[in-house]
C-alpha positions as CSV (number, residue, x, y, z in Angstrom):
1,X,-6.4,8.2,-25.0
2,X,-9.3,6.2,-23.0
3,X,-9.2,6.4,-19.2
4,X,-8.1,2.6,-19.3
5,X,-5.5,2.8,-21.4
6,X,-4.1,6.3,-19.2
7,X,-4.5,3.6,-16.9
8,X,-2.8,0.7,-18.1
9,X,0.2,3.2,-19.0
10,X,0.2,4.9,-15.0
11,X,0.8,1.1,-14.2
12,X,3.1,0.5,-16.4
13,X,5.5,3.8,-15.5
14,X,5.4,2.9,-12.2
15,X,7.0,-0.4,-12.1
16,X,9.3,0.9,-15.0
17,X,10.2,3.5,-11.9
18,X,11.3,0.8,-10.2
19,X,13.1,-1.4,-12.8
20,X,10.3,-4.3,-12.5
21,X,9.6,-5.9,-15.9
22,X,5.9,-5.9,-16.1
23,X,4.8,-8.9,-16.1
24,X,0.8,-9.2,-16.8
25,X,-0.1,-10.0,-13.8
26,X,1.9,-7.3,-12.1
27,X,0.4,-4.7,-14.8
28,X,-3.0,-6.2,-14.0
29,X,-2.2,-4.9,-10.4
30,X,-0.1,-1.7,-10.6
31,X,-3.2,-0.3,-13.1
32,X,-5.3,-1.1,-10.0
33,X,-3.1,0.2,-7.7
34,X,-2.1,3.6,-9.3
35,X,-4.0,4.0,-12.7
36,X,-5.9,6.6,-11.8
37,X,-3.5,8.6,-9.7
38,X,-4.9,8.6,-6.5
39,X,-3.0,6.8,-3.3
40,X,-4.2,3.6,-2.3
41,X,-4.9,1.2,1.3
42,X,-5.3,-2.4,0.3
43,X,-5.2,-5.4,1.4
44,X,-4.2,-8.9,-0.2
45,X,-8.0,-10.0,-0.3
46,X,-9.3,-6.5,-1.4
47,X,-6.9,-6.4,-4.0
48,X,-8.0,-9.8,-5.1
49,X,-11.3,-9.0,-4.9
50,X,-10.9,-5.9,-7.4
51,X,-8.8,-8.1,-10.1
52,X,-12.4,-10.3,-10.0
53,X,-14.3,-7.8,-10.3
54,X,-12.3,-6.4,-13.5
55,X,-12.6,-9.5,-15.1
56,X,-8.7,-10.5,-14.8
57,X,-7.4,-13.6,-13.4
58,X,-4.7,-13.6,-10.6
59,X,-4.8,-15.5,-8.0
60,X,-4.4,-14.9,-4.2
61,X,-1.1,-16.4,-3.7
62,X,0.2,-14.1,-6.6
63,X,-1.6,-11.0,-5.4
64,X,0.3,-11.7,-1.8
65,X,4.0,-12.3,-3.6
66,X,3.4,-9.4,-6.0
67,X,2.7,-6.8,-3.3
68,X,5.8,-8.1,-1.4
69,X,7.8,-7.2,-4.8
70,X,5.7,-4.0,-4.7
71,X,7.1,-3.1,-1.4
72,X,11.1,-4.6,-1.6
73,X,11.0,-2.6,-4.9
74,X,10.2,0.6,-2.8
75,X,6.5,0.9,-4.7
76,X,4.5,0.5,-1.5
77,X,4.7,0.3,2.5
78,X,3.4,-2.4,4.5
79,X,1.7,-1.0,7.5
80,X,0.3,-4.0,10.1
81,X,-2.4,-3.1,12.4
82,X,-2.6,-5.0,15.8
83,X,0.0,-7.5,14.4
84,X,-2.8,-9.3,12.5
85,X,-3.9,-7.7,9.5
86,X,-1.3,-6.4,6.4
87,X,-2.4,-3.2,4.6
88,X,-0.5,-2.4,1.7
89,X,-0.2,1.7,0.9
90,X,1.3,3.4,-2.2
91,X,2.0,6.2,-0.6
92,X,5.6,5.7,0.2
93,X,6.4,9.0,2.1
94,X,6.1,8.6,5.6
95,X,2.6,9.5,7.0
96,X,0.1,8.3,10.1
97,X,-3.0,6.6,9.6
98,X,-6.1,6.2,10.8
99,X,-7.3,2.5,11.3
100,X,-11.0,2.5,11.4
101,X,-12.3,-0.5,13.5
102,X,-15.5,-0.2,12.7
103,X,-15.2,-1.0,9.3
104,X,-11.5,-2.3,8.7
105,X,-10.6,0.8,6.7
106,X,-6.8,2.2,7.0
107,X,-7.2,5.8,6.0
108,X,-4.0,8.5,6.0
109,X,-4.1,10.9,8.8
110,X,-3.1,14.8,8.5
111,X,1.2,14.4,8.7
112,X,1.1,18.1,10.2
113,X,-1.1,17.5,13.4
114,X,1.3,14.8,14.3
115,X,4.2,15.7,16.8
116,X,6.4,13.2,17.8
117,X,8.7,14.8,20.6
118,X,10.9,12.3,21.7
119,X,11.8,8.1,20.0
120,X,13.4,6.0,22.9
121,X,17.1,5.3,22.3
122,X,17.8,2.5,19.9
123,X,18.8,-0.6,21.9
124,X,23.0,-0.8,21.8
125,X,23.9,-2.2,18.0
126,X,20.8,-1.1,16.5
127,X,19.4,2.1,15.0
128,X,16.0,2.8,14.4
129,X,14.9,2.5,10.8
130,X,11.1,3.9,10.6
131,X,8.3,4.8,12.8
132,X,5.0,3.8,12.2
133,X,2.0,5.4,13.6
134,X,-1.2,3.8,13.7
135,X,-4.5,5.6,15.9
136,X,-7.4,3.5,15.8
137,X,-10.8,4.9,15.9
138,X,-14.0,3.6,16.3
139,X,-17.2,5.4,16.3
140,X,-19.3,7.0,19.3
């Protein structure tokens, strides 16, 4: 089996996970996301930008509604930095990230240096449903 067909079929198992028919455009972008294994931090454009670069054609307003299906579907997370800029993450499990400024890159931080002693209580009527953490770095 070629590494682009392991590919294509990684893609395709994951949405299957989910119960999402795979259409091609959302094949086109789960290979991208997870055909090789490894996690990934995207956003709309970068994503966009790789599907070009692959030869594929999706277009921007498709790469934005997929990854929202991506992330209702439980595939992804949405983490927003500084309430202006959407990265998408495929590593579902909660985590920290880094957010380097320098360069716009979210990374993952290391889970077991983060301590988190104490959330504030809820606001009556409402429970808290996640916590995200976001430390942003820039270089010395």
């Amino acid at each position: 089996m070629t590494a682009s067909t392991q590919a294509a079929q990684n893609g395709s198992e994951w949405l299957a996970g989910a119960g999402l028919r795979p259409t091609r455009q959302r094949l086109t972008l789960a290979t991208l996301l997870v055909g090789d294994g490894q996690h990934r931090h995207v956003t709309a454009e970068s994503l966009f930008a790789a599907v070009s670069e692959s030869g594929e054609s999706v277009s921007l307003a498709t790469v934005y509604n997929t990854l929202r299906t991506f992330c209702d579907a439980g595939l992804m997370q949405e983490v927003t930095v500084d309430g202006s800029k959407s990265y998408f993450d495929t590593n579902t499990h909660d985590h920290p990230h880094f957010f380097w400024e320098d360069d716009g890159k979210l990374t993952d931080a290391p889970s077991d240096q983060l301590v988190i002693a104490k959330l504030p209580d809820a606001p009556e009527g409402s429970e808290i449903s996640t916590v995200d953490v976001v430390i942003k770095l820039r270089r010395k």
